[in-house]
TORGULO-903794 format. One line per field, with one value per residue (C-alpha): x, y, z; residue number from 1; residue in one letter. Coordinates in steps of 0.05 Angstrom, whole numbers. Layout:
east: (X; ...)
north: (Y; ...)
up: (Z; ...)
i: (NUM; ...)
aa: (A; ...)
This chain:
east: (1804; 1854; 1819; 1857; 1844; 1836; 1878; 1833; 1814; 1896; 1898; 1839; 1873; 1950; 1952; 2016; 2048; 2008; 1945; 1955; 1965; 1913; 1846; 1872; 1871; 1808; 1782; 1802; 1786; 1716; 1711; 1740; 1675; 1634; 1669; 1635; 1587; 1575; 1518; 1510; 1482; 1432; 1443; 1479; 1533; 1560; 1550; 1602; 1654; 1640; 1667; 1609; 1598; 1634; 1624; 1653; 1659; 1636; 1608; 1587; 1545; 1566; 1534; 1499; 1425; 1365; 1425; 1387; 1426; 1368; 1340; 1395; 1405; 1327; 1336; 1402; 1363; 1297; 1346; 1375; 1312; 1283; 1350; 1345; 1272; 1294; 1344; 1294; 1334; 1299; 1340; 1363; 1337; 1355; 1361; 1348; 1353; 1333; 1343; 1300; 1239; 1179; 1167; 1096; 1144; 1186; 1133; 1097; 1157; 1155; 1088; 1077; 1148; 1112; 1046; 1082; 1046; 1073; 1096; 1081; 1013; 1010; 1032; 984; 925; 915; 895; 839; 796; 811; 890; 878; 850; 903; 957; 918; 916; 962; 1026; 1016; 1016; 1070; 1113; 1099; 1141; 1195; 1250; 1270; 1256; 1260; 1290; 1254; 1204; 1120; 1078; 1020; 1041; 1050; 1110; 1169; 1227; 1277; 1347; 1376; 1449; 1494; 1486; 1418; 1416; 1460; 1404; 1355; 1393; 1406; 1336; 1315; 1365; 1339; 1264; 1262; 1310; 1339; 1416; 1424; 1458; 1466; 1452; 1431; 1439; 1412; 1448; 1515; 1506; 1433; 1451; 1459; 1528; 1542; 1619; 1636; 1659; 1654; 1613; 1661; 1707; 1630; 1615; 1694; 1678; 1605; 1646; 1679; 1628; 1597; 1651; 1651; 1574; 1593; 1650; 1596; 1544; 1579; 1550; 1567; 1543; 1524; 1524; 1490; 1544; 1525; 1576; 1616; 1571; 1639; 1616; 1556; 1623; 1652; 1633; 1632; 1587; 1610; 1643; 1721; 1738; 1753; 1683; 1653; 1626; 1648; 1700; 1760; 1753; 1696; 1759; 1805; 1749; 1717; 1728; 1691; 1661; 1602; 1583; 1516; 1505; 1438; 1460; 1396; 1417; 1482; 1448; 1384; 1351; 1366; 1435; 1495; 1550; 1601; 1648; 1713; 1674; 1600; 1562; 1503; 1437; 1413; 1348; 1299; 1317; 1402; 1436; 1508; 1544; 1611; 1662; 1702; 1738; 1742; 1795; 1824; 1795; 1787; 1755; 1735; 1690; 1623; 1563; 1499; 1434; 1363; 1319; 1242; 1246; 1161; 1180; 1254; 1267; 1344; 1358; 1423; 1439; 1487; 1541; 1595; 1669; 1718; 1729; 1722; 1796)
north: (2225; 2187; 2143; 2078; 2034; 1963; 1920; 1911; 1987; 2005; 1965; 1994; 2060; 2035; 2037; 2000; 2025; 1968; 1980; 2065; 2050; 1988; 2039; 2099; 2053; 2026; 2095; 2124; 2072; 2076; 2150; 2138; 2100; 2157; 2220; 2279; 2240; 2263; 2311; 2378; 2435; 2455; 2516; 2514; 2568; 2542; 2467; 2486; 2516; 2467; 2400; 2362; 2332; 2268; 2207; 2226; 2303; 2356; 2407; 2478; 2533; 2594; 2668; 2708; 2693; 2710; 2703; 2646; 2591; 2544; 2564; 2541; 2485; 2458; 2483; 2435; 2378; 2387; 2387; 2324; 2289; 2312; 2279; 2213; 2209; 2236; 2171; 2124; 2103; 2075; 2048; 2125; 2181; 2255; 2267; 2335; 2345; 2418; 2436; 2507; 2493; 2449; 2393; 2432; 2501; 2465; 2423; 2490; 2508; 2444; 2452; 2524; 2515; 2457; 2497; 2560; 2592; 2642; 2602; 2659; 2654; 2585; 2580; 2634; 2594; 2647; 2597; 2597; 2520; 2522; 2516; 2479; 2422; 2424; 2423; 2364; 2321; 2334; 2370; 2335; 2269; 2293; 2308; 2239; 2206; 2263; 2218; 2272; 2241; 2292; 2291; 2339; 2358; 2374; 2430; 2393; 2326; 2372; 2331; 2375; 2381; 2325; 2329; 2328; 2308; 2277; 2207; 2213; 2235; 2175; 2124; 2165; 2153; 2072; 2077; 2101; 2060; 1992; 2008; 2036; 2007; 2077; 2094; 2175; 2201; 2268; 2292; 2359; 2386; 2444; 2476; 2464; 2513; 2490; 2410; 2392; 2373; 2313; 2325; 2352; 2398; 2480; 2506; 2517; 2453; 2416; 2456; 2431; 2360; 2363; 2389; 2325; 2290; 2302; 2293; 2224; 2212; 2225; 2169; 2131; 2135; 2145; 2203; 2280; 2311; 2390; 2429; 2499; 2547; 2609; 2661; 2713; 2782; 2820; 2793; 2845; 2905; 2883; 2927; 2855; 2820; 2750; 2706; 2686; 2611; 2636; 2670; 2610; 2627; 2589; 2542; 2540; 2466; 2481; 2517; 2457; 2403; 2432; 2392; 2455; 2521; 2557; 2630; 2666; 2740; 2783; 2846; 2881; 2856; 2904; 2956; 2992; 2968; 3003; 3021; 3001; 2955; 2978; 2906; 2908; 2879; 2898; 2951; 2906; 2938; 2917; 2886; 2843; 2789; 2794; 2737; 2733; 2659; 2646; 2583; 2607; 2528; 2479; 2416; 2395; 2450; 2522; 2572; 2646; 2656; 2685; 2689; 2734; 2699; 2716; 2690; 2687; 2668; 2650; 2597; 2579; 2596; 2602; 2626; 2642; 2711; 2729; 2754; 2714; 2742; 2736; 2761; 2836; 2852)
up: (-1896; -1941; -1990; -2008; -2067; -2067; -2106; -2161; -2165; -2171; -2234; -2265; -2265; -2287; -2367; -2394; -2456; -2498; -2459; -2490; -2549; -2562; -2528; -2575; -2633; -2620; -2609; -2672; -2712; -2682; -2696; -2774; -2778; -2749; -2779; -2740; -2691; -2629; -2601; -2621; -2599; -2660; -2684; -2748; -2742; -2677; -2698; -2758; -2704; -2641; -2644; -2629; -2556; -2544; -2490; -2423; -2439; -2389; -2434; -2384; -2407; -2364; -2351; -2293; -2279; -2325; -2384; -2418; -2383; -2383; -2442; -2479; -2452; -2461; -2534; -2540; -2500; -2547; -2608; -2587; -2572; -2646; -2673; -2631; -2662; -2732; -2731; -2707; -2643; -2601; -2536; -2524; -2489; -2460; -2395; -2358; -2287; -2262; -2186; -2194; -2250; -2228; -2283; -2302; -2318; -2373; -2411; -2407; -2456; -2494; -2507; -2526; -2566; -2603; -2611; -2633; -2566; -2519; -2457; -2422; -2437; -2429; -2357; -2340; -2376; -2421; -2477; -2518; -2523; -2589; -2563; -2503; -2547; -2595; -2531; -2504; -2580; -2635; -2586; -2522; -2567; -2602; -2534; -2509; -2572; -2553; -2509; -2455; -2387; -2340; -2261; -2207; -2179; -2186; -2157; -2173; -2129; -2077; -2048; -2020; -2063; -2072; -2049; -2118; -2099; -2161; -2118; -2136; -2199; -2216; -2178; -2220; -2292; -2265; -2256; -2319; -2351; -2322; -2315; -2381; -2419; -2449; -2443; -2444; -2502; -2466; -2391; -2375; -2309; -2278; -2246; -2208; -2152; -2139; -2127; -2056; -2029; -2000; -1973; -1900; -1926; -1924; -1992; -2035; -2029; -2042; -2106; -2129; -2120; -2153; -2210; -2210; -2197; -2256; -2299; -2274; -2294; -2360; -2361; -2325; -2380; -2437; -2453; -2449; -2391; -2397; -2333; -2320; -2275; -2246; -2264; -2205; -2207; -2220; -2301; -2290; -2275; -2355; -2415; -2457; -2407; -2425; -2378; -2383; -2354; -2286; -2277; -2244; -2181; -2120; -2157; -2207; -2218; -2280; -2318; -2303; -2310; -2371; -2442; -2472; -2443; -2465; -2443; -2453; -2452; -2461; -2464; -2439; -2378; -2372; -2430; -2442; -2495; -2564; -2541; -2598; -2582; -2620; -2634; -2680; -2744; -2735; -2688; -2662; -2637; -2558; -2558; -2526; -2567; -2575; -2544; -2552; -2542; -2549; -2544; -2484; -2488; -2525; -2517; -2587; -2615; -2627; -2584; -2571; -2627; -2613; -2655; -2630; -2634; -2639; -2579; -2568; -2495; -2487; -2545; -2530; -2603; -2619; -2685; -2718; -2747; -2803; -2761; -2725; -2696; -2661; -2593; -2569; -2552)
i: (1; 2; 3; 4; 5; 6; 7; 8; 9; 10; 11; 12; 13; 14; 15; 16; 17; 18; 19; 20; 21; 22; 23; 24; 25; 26; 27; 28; 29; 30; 31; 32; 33; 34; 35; 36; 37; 38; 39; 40; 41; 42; 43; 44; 45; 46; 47; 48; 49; 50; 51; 52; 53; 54; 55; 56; 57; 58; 59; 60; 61; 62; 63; 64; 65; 66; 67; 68; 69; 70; 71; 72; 73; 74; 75; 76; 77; 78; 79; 80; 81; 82; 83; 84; 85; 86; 87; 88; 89; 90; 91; 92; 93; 94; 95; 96; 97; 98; 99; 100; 101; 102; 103; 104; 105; 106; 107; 108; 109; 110; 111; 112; 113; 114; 115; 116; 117; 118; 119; 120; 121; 122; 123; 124; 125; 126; 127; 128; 129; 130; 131; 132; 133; 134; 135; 136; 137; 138; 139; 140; 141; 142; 143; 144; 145; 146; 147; 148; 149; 150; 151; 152; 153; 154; 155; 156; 157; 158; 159; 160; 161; 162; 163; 164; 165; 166; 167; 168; 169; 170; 171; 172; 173; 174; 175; 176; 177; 178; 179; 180; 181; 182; 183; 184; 185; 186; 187; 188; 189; 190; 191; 192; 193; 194; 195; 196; 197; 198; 199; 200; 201; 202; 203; 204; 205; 206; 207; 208; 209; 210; 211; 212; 213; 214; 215; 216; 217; 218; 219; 220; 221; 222; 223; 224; 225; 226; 227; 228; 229; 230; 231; 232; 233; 234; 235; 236; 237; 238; 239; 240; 241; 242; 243; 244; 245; 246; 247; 248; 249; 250; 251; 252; 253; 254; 255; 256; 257; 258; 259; 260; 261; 262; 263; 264; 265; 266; 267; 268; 269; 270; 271; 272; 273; 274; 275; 276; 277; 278; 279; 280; 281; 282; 283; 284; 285; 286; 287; 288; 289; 290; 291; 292; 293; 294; 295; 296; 297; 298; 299; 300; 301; 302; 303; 304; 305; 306; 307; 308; 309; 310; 311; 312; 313; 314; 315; 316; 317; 318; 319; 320; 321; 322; 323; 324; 325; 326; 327; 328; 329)
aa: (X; X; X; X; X; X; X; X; X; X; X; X; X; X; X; X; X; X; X; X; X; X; X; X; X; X; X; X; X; X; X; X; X; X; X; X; X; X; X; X; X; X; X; X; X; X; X; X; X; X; X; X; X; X; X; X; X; X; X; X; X; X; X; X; X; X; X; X; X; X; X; X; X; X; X; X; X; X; X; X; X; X; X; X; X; X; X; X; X; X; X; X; X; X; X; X; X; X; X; X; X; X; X; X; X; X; X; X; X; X; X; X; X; X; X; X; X; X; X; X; X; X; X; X; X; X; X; X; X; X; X; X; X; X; X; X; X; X; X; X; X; X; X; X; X; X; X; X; X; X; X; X; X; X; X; X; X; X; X; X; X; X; X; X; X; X; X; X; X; X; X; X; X; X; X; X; X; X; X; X; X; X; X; X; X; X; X; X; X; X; X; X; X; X; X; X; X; X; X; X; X; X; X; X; X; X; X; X; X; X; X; X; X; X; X; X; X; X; X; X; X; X; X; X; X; X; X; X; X; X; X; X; X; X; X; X; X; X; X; X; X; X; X; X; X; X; X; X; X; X; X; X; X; X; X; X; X; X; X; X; X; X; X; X; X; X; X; X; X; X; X; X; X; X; X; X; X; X; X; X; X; X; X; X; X; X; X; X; X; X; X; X; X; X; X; X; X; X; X; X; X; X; X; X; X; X; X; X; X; X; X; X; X; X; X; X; X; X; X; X; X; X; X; X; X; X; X; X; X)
C-alpha cells in the first residue's frame, strides 16, 4: 500500500535552508546552556565514555538471552528515577514497559535491591517478619516516591496478558502523560522481539518497522527511548561472546536505526566458570558475577570500548571494576 501525505504533512517534513540553520542554532544554543545533560546510564566508567542519552535517540542494549539484558536496563531505569528525585523534578517520570516479567517479578527486584535482600529469596517468600515489615514500611514507602510507572501485566489480577503493541504503548505513555501529569524522561522497552506486530506483514518485515516505530516514540516524547534486542545464536559460536551491530536477530534496521548500541556479555554463559579470558591488556577470570558491556555504536561519538562489570543478579547490583579496553581484535 502506498502511503500519501497530505498537504499539510509534506510541509512538515520540507526544511528550507533558513528553517536548517535557525532549529540547529536553537539547538546548540540550548545544549551550551546544558553542557552534558542528557540521561545516563549510571555507572561511572561508562557514563565518562557514553555521550549521555539525548531527546529522540534510540539507545539498544543487545546480547543473547539470560546475558543481563533486563537487568541492565532496570538498573539504568532505577538510576534515572533516583536522579529525577535527587533533582526534585517533579512533572517527570520513567517509563518501563516489559512484554515477558509480570509487574510483581520486577518490584520483587526493586524491593529486595532497596532492602539489600536477595530477590531470589524474596520472590520465593523466603523472608523473615522482621524483613517483610521493613519491605512493607520504610522500602515499600520509599518505592512509592520512586517515579518509574511501569506498562504490563499482573499475575495476581489474573487478567490474560495484554497485547503490548507500540500503538499501545504510545496510548499507555498519553495516558500516563494526561492522567498523571508526568512527561517520560526516558522509555524502556522490553523487548523488541516480544511486542506484537501490527503490519500484514511476514515476521521479519514487522520486527523492521517496530524498530521504527520506536524510534518515532522517542521524537514523539522527547525523550530517549532504550530498546532490549535479542541477539542471532551464531553470537553463542564467537570466542568474544559480544554482539557486533549486525547480530540483531530477525532485522538489520536496529544497526541502521540505532543512535548508540550497547552489547552485554556474561561469559559463564559461553565458559565454565573459573576459566581465564585471556584479552590484549588484562587476562580476566570467568565468574558468576563478570559481565562484560561494551559501546558497539555510538553517533557523534566514540565506540568499541568495553569495560567488564561486577553483577549481583538477586539485587541488580552493577558495579564498575578497575579495568576498561578496548576491543579484542
Amino acid at each position: 500500500m502506498i502511503h500519501t501525505l497530505a498537504e499539510g504533512e509534506v510541509r512538515g517534513i520540507v526544511f528550507t535552508p533558513n528553517d536548517a540553520v535557525r532549529l540547529a542554532l536553537e539547538t546548540i544554543e540550548q545544549r551550551r546552556s546544558y553542557i552534558g545533560a542528557g540521561v545516563r546510564i549510571g555507572i561511572r566508567d561508562v557514563d565518562e565514555y557514553l555521550l549521555p542519552g539525548r531527546p529522540g535517540e534510540l539507545i539498544t542494549v543487545m546480547g543473547m538471552s539470560s546475558n543481563y539484558k533486563s537487568g541492565l536496563m532496570q538498573h539504568w531505569a532505577r538510576f534515572t528515577a533516583s536522579e529525577i528525585v535527587r533533582e526534585n523534578v517533579v512533572n517527570e517520570c520513567v517509563v518501563y514497559a516489559t512484554w515477558e516479567q509480570a509487574i510483581e517479578e520486577m518490584l520483587a527486584f526493586d524491593l529486595a535491591n532497596t532492602a539489600r535482600l536477595s530477590a531470589t529469596d524474596v520472590v520465593q517468600g523466603k523472608v523473615s517478619d522482621c524483613e517483610m515489615e521493613l519491605l512493607r514500611t520504610e522500602v515499600g514507602a520509599r518505592r512509592v516516591m520512586t517515579p518509574i510507572y511501569l506498562i504490563g501485566h499482573s499475575v495476581k489480577e489474573q487478567r490474560k496478558r495484554p497485547r503490548l503493541s507500540m500503538t499501545a504503548i504510545e496510548q499507555a505513555l498519553d495516558f500516563i502523560k494526561r492522567e498523571y501529569r508526568v512527561s517520560p524522561r526516558i522509555v524502556f522497552l522490553d523487548y523488541l522481539q516480544q511486542i506484537d506486530p501490527e503490519e500484514g506483514q511476514d515476521r521479519r518485515m514487522q520486527v523492521f518497522h517496530n524498530v521504527h516505530k520506536c524510534k518515532d516514540l522517542g521524537l514523539s516524547f522527547g525523550c530517549p527511548v532504550v530498546l532490549g534486542v535479542q541477539a542471532n545464536r551464531t553470537v553463542y559460536r564467537e570466542k568474544w561472546g559480544i554482539p557486533g551491530m549486525a547480530d540483531a536477530l530477525e532485522t538489520s534496521n536496529i544497526e541502521h536505526s540505532s543512535d548508540k548500541m550497547i552489547g552485554v556479555w556474561m561469559p559463564k554463559t559461553t565458559y565454565d566458570v573459573g576459566k581465564t579470558l585471556e584479552t590484549k591488556e588484562h587476562d580476566l577470570e570467568v565468574t558468576e558475577r563478570l559481565l562484560i558491556l561494551k559501546v558497539i555504536k555510538q553517533k557523534l561519538g566514540p565506540a568499541g570500548k568495553w569495560w567488564p562489570l561486577y553483577v549481583e543478579p538477586e539485587r541488580n547490583r552493577i558495579e564498575s571494576m578497575a579495568v576498561s579496553v578496548e576491543p579484542i581484535g
